[in-house]
mmCIF file of the N, C-alpha and C atoms, coordinates in Angstrom:
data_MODEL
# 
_entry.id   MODEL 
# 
loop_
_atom_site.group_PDB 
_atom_site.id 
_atom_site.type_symbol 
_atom_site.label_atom_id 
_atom_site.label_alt_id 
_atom_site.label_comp_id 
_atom_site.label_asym_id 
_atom_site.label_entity_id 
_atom_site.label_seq_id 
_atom_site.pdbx_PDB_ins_code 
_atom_site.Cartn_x 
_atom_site.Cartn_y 
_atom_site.Cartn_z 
_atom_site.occupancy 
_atom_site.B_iso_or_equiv 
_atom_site.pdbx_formal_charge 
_atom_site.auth_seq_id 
_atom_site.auth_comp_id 
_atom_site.auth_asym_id 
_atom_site.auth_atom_id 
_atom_site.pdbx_PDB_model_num 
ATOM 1   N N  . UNK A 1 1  ? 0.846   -1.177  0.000   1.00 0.00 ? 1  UNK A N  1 
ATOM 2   C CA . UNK A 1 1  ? 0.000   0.000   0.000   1.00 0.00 ? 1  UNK A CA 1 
ATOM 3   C C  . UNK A 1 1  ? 0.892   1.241   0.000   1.00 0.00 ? 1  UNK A C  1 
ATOM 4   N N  . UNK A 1 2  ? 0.383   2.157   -0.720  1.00 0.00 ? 2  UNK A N  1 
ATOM 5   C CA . UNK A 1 2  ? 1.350   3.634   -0.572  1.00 0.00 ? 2  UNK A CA 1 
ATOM 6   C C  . UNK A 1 2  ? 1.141   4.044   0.240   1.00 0.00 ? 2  UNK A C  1 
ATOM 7   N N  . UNK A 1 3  ? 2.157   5.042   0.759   1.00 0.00 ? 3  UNK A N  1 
ATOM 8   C CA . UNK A 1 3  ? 1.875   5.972   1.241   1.00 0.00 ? 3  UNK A CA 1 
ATOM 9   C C  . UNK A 1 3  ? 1.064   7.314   0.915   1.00 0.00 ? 3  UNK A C  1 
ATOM 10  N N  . UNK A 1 4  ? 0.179   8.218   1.975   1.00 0.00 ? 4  UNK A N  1 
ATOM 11  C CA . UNK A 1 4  ? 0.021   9.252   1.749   1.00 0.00 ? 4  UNK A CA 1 
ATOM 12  C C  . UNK A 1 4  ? 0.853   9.836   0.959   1.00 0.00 ? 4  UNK A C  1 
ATOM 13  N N  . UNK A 1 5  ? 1.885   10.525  1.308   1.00 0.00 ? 5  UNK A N  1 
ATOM 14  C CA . UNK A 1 5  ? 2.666   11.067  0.634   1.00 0.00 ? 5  UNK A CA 1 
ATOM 15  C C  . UNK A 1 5  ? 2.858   10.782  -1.050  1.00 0.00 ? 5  UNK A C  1 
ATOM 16  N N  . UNK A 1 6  ? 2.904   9.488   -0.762  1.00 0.00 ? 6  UNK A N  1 
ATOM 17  C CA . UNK A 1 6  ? 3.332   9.151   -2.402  1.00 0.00 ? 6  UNK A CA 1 
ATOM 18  C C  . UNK A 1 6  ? 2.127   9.177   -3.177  1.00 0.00 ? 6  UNK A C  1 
ATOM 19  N N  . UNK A 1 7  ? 1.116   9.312   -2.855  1.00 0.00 ? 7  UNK A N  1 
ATOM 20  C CA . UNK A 1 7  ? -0.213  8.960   -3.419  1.00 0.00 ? 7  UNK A CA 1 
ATOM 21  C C  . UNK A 1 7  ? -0.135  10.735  -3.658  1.00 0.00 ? 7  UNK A C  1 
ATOM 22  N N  . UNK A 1 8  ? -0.413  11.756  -2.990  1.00 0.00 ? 8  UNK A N  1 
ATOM 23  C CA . UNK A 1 8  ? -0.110  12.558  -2.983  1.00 0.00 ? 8  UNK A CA 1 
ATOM 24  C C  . UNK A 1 8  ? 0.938   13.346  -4.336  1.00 0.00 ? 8  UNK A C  1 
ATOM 25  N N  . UNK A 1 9  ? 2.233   12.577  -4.496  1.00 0.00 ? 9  UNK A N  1 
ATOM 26  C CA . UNK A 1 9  ? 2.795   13.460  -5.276  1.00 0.00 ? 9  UNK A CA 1 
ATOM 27  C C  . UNK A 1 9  ? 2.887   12.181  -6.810  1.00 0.00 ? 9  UNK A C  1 
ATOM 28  N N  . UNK A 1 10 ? 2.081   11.510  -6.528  1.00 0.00 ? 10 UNK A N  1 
ATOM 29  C CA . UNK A 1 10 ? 1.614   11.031  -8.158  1.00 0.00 ? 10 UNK A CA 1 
ATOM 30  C C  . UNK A 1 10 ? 0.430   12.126  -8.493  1.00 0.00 ? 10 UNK A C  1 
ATOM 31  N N  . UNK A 1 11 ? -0.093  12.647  -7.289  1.00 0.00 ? 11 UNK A N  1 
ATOM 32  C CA . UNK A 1 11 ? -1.270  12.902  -8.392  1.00 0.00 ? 11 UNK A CA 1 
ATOM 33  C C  . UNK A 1 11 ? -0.985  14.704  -8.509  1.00 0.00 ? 11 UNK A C  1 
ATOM 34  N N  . UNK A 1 12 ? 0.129   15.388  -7.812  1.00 0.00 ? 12 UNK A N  1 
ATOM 35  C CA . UNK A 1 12 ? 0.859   16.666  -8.278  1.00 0.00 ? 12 UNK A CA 1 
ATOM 36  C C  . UNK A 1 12 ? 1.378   16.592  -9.766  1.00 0.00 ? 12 UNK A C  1 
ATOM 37  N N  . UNK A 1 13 ? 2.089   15.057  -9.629  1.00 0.00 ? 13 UNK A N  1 
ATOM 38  C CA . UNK A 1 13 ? 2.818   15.384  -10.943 1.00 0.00 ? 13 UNK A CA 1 
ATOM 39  C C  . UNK A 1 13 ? 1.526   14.847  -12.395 1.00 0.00 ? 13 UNK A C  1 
ATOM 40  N N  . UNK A 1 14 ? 0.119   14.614  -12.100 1.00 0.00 ? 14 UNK A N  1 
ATOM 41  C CA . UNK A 1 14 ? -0.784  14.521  -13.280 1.00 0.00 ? 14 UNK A CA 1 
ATOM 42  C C  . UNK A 1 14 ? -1.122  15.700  -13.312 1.00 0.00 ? 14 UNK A C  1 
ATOM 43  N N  . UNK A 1 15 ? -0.493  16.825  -11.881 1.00 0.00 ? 15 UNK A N  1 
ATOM 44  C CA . UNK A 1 15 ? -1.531  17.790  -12.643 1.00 0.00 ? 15 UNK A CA 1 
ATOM 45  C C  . UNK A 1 15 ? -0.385  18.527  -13.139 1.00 0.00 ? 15 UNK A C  1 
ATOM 46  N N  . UNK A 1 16 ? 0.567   18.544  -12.881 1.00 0.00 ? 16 UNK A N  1 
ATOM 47  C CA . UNK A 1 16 ? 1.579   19.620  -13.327 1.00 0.00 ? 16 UNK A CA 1 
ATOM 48  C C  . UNK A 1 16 ? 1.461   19.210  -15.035 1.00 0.00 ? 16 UNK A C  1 
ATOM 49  N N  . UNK A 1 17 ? 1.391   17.449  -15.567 1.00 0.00 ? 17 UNK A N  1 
ATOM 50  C CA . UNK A 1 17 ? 1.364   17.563  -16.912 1.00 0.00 ? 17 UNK A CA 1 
ATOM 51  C C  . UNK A 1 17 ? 0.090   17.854  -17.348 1.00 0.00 ? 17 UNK A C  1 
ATOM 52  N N  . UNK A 1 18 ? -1.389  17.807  -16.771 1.00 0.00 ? 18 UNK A N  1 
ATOM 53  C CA . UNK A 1 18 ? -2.228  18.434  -17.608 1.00 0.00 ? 18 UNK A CA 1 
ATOM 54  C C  . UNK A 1 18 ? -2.311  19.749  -17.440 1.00 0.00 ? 18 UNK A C  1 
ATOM 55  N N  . UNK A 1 19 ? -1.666  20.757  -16.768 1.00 0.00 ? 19 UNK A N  1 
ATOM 56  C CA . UNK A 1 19 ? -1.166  22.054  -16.763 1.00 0.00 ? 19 UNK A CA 1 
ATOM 57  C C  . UNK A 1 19 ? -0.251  22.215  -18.099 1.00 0.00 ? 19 UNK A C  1 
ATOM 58  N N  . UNK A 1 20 ? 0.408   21.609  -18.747 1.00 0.00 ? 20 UNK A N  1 
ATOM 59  C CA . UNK A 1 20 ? 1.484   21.939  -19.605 1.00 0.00 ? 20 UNK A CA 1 
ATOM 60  C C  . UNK A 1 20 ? 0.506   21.681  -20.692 1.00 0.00 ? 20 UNK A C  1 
ATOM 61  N N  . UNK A 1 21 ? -0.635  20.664  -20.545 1.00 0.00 ? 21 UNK A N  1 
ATOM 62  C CA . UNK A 1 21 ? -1.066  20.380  -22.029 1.00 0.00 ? 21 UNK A CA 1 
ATOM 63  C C  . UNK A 1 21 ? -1.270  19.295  -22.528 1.00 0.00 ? 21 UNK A C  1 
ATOM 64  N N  . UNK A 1 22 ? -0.548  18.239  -21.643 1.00 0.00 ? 22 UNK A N  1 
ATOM 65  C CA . UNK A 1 22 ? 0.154   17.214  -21.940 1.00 0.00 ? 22 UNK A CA 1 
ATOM 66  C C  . UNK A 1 22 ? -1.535  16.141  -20.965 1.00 0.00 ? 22 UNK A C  1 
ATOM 67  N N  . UNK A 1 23 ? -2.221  16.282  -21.637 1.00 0.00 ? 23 UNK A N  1 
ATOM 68  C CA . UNK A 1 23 ? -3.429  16.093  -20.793 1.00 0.00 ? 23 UNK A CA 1 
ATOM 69  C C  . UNK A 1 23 ? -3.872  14.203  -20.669 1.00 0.00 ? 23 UNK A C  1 
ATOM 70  N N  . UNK A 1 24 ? -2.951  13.246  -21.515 1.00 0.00 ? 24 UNK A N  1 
ATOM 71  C CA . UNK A 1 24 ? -3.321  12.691  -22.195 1.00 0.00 ? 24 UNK A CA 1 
ATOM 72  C C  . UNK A 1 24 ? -1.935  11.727  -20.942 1.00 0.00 ? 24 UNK A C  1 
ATOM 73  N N  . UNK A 1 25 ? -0.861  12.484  -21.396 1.00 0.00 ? 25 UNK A N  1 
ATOM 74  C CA . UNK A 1 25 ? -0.183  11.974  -19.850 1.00 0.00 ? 25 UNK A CA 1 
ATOM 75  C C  . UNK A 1 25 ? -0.304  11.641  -18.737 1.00 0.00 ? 25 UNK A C  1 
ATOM 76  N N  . UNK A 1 26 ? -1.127  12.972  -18.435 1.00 0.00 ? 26 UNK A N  1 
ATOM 77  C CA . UNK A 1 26 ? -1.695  13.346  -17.258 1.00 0.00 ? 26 UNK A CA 1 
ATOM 78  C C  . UNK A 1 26 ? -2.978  11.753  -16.335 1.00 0.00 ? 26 UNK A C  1 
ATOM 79  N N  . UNK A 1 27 ? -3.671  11.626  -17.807 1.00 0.00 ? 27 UNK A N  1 
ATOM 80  C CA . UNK A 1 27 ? -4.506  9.960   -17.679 1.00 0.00 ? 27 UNK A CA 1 
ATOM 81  C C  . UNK A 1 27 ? -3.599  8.987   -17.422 1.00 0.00 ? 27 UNK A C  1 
ATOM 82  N N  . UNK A 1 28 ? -3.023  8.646   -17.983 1.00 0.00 ? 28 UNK A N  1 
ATOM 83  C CA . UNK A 1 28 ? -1.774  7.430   -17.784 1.00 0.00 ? 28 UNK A CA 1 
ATOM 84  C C  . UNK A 1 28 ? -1.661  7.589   -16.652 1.00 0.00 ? 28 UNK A C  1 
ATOM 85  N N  . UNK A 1 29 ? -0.910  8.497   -15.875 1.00 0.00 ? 29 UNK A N  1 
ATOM 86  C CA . UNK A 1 29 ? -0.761  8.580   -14.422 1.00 0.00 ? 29 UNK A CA 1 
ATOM 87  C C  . UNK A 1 29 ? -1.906  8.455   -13.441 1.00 0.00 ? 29 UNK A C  1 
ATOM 88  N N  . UNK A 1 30 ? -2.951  9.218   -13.288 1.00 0.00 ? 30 UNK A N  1 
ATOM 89  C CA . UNK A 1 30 ? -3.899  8.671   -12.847 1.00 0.00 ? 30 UNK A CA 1 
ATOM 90  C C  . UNK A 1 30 ? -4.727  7.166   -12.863 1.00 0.00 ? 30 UNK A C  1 
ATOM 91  N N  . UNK A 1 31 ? -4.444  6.707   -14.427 1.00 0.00 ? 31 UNK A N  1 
ATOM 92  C CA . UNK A 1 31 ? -5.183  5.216   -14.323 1.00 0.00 ? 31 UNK A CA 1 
ATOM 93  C C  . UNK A 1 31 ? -4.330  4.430   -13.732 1.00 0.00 ? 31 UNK A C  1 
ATOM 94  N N  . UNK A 1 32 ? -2.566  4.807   -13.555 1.00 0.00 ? 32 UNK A N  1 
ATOM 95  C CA . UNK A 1 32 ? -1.585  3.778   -12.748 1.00 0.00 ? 32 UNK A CA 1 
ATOM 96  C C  . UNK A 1 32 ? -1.800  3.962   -11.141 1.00 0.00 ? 32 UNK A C  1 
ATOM 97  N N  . UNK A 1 33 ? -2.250  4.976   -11.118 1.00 0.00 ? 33 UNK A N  1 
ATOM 98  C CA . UNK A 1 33 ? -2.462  5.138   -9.808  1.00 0.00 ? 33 UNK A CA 1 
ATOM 99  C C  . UNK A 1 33 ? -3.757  4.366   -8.634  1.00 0.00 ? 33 UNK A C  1 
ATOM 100 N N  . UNK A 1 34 ? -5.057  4.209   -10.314 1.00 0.00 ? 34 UNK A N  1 
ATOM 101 C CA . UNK A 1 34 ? -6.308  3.853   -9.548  1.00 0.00 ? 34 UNK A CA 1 
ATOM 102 C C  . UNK A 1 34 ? -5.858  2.307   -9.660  1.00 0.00 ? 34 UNK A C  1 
ATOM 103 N N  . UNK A 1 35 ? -4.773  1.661   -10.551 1.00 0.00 ? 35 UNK A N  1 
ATOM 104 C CA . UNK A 1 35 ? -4.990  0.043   -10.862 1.00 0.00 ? 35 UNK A CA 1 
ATOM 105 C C  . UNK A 1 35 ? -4.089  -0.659  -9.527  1.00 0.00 ? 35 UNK A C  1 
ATOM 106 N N  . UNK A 1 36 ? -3.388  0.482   -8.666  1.00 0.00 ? 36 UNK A N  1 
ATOM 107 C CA . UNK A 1 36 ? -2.355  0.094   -7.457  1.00 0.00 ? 36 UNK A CA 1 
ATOM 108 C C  . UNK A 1 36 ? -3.307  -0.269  -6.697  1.00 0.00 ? 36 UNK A C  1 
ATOM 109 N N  . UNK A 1 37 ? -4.490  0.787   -6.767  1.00 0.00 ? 37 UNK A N  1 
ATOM 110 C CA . UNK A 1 37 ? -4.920  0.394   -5.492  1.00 0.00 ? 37 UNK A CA 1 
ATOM 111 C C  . UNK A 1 37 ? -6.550  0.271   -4.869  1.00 0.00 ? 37 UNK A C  1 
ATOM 112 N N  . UNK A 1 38 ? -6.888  -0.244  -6.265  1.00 0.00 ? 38 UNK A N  1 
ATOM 113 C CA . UNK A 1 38 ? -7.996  -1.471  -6.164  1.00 0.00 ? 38 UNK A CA 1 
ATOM 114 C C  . UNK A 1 38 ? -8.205  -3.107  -5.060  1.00 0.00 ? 38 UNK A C  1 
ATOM 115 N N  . UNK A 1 39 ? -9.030  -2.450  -4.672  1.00 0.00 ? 39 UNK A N  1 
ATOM 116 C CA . UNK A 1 39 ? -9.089  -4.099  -3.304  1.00 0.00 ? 39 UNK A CA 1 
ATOM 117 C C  . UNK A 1 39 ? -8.713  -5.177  -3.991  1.00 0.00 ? 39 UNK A C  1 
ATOM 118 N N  . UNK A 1 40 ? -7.827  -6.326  -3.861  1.00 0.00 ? 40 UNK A N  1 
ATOM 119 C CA . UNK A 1 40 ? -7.781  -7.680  -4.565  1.00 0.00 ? 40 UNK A CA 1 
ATOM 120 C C  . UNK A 1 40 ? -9.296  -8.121  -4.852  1.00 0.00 ? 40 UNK A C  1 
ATOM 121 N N  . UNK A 1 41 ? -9.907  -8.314  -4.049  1.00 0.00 ? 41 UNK A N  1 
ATOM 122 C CA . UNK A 1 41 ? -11.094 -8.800  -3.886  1.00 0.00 ? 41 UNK A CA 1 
ATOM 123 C C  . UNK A 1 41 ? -12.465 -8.194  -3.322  1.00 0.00 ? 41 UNK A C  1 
ATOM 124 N N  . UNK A 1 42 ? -13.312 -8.012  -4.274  1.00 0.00 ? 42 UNK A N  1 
ATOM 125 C CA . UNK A 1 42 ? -14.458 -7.222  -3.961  1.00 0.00 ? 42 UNK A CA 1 
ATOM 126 C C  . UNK A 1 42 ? -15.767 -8.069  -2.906  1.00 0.00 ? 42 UNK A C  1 
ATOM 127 N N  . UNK A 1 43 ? -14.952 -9.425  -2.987  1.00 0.00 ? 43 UNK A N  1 
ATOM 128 C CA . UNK A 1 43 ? -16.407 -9.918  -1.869  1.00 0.00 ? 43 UNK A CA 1 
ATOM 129 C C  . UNK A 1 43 ? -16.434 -9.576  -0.615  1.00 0.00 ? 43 UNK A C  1 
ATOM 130 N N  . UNK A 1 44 ? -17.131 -8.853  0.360   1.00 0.00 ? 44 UNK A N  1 
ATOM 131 C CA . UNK A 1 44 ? -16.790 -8.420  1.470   1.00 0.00 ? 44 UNK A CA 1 
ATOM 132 C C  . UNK A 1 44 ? -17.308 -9.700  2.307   1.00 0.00 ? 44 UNK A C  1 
ATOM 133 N N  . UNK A 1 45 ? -16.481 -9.683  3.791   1.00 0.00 ? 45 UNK A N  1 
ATOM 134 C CA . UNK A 1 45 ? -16.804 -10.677 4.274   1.00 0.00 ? 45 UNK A CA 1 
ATOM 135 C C  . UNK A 1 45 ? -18.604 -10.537 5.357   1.00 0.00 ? 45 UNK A C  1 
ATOM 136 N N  . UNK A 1 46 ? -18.505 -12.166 5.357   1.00 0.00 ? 46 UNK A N  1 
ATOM 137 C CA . UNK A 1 46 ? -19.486 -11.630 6.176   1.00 0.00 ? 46 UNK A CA 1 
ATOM 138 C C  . UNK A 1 46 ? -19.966 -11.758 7.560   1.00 0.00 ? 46 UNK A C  1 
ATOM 139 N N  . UNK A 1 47 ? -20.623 -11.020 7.648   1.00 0.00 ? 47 UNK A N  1 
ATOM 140 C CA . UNK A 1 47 ? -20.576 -10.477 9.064   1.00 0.00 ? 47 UNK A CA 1 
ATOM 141 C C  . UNK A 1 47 ? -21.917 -10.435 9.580   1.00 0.00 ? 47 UNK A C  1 
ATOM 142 N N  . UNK A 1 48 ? -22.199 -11.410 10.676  1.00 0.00 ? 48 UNK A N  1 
ATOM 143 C CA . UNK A 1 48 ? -23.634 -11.633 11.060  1.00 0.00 ? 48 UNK A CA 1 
ATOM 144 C C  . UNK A 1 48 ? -23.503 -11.498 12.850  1.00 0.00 ? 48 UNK A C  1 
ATOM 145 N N  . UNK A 1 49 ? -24.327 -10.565 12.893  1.00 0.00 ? 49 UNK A N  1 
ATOM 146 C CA . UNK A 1 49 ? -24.940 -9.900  14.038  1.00 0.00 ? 49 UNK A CA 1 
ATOM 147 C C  . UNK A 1 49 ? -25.416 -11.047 15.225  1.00 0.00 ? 49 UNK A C  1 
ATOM 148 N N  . UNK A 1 50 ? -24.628 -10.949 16.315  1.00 0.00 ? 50 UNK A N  1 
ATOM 149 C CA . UNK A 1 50 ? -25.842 -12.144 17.091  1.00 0.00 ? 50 UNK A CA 1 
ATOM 150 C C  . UNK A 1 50 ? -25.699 -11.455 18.628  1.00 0.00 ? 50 UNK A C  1 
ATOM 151 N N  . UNK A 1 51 ? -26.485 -11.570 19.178  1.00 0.00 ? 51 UNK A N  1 
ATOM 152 C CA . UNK A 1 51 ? -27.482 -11.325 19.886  1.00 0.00 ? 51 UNK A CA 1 
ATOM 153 C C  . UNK A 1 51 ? -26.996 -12.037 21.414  1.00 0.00 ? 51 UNK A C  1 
ATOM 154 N N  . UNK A 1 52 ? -26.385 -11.095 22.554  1.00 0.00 ? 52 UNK A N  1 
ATOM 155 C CA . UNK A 1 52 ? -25.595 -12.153 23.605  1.00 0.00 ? 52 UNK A CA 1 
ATOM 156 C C  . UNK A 1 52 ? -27.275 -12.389 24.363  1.00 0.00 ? 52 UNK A C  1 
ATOM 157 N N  . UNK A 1 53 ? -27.157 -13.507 24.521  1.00 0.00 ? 53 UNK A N  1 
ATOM 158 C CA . UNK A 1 53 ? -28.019 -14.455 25.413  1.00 0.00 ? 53 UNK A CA 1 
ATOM 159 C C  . UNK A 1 53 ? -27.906 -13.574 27.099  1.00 0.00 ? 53 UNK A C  1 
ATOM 160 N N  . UNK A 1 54 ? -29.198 -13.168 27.400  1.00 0.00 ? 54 UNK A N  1 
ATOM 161 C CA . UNK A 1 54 ? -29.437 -12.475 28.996  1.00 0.00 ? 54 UNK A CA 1 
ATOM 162 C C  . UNK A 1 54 ? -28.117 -13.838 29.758  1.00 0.00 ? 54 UNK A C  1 
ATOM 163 N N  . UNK A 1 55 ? -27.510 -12.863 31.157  1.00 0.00 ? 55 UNK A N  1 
ATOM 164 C CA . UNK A 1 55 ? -26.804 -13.625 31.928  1.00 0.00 ? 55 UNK A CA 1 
ATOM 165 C C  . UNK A 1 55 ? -25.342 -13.835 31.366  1.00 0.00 ? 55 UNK A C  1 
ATOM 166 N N  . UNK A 1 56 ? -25.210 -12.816 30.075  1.00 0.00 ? 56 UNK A N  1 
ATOM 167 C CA . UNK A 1 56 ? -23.577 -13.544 29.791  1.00 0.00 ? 56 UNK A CA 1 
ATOM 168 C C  . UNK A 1 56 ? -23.051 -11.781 29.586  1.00 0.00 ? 56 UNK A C  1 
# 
């Protein structure tokens, strides 16, 4: 997992290139950024509620 920081100055340097123009760059960096850090796995676990029995 990144860091703040680094998460942070990937996404300074997409904007500094879609500032220049270079807007198309600027995507590349952002889509490398969203494919890092996608959950492996989207099934969440599960989690069932129960109910403590009076006396415990």
């Amino acid at each position: 997992m990144k860091t703040l920081w680094q998460r942070i100055e990937k996404l300074m340097m997409a904007v500094t290139f879609a500032e220049a123009g270079e807007h198309e760059t600027a995507r590349e960096i952002m889509r490398e950024e969203e494919s890092t850090d996608r959950p492996r796995s989207t099934k969440r676990p599960d989690r069932t509620l129960r109910a403590s029995s009076p006396g415990q």
